[in-house]
C-alpha positions, 0 to 999 in steps of 0.5 A: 500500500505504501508503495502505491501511495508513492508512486501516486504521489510522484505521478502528481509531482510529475504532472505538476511539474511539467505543467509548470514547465510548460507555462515557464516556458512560455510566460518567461519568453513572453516577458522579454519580447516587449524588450527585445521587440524594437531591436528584433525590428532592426536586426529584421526588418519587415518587407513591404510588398510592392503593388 
């Protein structure tokens, strides 16, 4: 019994963990993008088509 207790509790520390990995993954990046946007628009500029 004791085994099945710890092996459901590593499965919800598994789940939670990369829950928390995956909004880590996307909010830290997120964060800096307002920062890093206006010399993301020298390095690359956007084209303009022409008519």
């Amino acid at each position: 019994m004791a085994s099945l207790l710890d092996l459901l509790s590593t499965l919800i520390s598994l789940a939670f963990l990369s829950i928390l990995g995956l909004v880590a993954g996307v909010a830290i990046p997120g964060m800096f993008l307002g920062a890093v946007a206006p010399w993301l628009d020298r390095l690359l500029p956007v084209s303009k088509k022409q008519p």
